[in-house]
C-alpha positions in Angstrom: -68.0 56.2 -14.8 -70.5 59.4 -15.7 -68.8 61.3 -12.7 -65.5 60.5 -14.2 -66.2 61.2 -17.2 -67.9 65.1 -16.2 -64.6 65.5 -14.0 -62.2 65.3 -17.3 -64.9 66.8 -19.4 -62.7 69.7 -20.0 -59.6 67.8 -20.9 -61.7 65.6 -23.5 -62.9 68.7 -25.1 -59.7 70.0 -25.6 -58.4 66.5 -27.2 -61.5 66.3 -29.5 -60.9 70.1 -30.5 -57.4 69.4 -31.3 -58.6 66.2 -33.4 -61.1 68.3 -34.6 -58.9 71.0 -35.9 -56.2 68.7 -37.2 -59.2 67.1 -39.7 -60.3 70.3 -40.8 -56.4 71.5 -41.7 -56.6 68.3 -43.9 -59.4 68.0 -45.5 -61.2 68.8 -48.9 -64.8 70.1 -48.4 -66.5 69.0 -51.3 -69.6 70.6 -50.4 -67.9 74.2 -51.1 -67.2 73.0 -55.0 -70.6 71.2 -55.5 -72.9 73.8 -53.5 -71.3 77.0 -53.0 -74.9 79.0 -52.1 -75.1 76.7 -49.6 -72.1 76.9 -47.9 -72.4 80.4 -48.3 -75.8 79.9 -46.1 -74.1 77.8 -44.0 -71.8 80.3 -42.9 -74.2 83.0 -42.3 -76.1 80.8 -39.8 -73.0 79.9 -38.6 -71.7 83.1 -37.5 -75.3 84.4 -35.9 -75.5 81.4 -33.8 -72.1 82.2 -33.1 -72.7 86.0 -32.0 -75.4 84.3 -30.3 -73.5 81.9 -28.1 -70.8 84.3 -27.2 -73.2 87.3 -26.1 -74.7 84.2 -24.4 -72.5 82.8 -22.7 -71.1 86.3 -21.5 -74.5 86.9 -20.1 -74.4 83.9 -18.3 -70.7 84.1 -16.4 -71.7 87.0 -15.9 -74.4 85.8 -13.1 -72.3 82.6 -12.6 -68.5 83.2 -12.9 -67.0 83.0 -8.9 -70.8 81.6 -7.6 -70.9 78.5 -9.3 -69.8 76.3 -5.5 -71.7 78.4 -3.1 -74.9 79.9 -4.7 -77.7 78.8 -6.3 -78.0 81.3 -9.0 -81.8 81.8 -10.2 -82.1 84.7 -12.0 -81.0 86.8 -15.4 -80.1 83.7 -18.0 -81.0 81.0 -15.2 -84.8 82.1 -14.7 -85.3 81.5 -18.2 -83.8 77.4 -18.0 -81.6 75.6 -15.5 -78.6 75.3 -17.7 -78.3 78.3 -19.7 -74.5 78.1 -20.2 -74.9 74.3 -22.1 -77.9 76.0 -24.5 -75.8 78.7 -25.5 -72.6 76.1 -25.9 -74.7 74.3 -28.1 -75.8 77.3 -30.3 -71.9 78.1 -30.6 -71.0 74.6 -31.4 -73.6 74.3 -34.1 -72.3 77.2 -35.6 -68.9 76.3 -35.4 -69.9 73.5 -37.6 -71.5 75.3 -40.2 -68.5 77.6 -40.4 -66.7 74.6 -41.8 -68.8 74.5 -44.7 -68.8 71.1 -44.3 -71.5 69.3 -43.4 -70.1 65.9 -41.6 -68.2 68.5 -39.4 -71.2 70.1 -38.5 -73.3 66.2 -37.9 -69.8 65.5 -35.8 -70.5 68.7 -33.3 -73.8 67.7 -32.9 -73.3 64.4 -31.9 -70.8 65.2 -29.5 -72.8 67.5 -27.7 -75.1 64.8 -27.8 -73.5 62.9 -26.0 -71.4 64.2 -23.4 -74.0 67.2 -22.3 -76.9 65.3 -21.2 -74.4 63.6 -19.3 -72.8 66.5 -17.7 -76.2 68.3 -16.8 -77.4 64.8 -15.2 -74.5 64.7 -12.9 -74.2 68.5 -11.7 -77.9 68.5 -11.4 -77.3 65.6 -8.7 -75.0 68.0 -7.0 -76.8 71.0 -6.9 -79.9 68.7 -5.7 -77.3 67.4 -3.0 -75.9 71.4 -2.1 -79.2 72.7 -2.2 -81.8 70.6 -1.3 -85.3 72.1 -1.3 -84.2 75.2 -3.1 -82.9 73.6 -6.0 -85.7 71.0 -6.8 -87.8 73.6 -6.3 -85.9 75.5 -8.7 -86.3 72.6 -11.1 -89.7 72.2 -10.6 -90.1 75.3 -12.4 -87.8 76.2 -14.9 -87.2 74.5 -18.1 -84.3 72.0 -17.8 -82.4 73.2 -21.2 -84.9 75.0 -23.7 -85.3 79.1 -22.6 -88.8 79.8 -21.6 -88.2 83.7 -22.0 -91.8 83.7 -20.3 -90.4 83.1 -16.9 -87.8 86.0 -17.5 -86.9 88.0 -14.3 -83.4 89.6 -13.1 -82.6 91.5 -10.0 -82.2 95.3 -10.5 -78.6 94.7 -9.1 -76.1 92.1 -8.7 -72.9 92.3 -7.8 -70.8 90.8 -10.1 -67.4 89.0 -9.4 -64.9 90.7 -11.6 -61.9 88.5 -11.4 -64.0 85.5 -11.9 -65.6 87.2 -14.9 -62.6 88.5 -16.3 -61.3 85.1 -16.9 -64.9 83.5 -18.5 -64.6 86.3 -20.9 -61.7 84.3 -22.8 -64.4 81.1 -22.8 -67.4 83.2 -24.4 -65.0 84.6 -26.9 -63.5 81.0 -27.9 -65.9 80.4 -30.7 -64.8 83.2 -32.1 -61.3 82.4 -32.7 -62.3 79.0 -33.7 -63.6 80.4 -36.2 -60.9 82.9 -37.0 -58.4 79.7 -37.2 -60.6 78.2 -39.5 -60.2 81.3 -42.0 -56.5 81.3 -41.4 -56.6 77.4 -42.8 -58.5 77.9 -45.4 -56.5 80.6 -47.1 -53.2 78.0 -46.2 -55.2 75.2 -48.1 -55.9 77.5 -51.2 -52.1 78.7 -50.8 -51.6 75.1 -51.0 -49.1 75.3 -47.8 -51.7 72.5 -46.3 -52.1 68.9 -47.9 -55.5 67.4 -47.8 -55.9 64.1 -47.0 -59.4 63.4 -46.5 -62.6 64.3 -48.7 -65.4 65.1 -47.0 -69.1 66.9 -47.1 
């Protein structure tokens, strides 16, 4: 059920982003209205965890993008914890929430994540166990499993990057970005009052 789950795991991310996105075209945040200093924190947060994520997750492909079958990739953003790529996610999804102002949006993200990613790093760390053998638990016997440990820090003064392969993660690292850019673009549609709103919401 798990594995089948992780295999779609791209495909129910882009249904519960289209969901997502439909709720936020019609809804009223309340919280805006009630508590505009805080939204206006909220949105702050939001786009540094953002800048975050994406600078992240570009730091990551690039070590990953085009190795992710056939190498067990240790160093740069993977010397510091084991799934790199999933922190950073989480940092962009957070922040994706609080750029909604709203704050059940935000609790929704969370939750998500919650669930499907502990899932997700479960089942590929059975692979790469399977792959690698030795060298992996090795590898996991020594590196943080999802928090950074920048203590363990170390990169290679080289590496040879695969540019095709990174070319096309650099669309993924950017995607919070234009969430967020979509967002803007519905809000100013709901003010125009182009959009009806049919739930109310924090």
């Amino acid at each position: 059920m798990f594995e089948s789950l992780v295999s779609h795991r791209t495909k129910i991310s882009q249904l519960l982003g289209v969901i997502f996105i439909v709720a936020f075209m019609f809804s009223d945040r309340k919280l805006e209205y009630l508590a505009p200093v805080v939204t206006d924190l909220m949105i702050t947060a939001g786009c540094f965890l953002i800048g975050c994520a994406t600078v992240g997750r570009l730091w990551c492909a690039q070590y990953i993008a085009g190795y992710k079958s056939d190498t067990l990739v240790t160093t740069g953003p993977y010397s510091i914890c084991r799934n790199p790529l999933y922190f950073f996610s989480l940092l962009g999804g957070i922040g994706v929430g609080l750029c909604t102002e709203s704050l059940t949006f935000a609790a929704v993200i969370v939750l998500v994540f919650a669930v499907i990613y502990p899932i997700t790093i479960s089942t590929e760390e059975r692979r790469l166990s399977s792959a690698f053998g030795e060298a992996y638990d090795s590898y996991a016997a020594s590196t943080p499993r999802f928090l950074p440990d920048v203590s363990k820090f170390h990169e290679p003064a080289e590496y040879m990057v695969n540019t095709k392969a990174y070319r096309r993660e650099i669309g993924d690292a950017a995607f919070f970005v234009w969430v967020v850019g979509l967002f803007e673009i519905i809000e100013v549609f709901i003010k125009l009052n182009i959009l009806p709103t049919y739930l109310s919401i924090y």
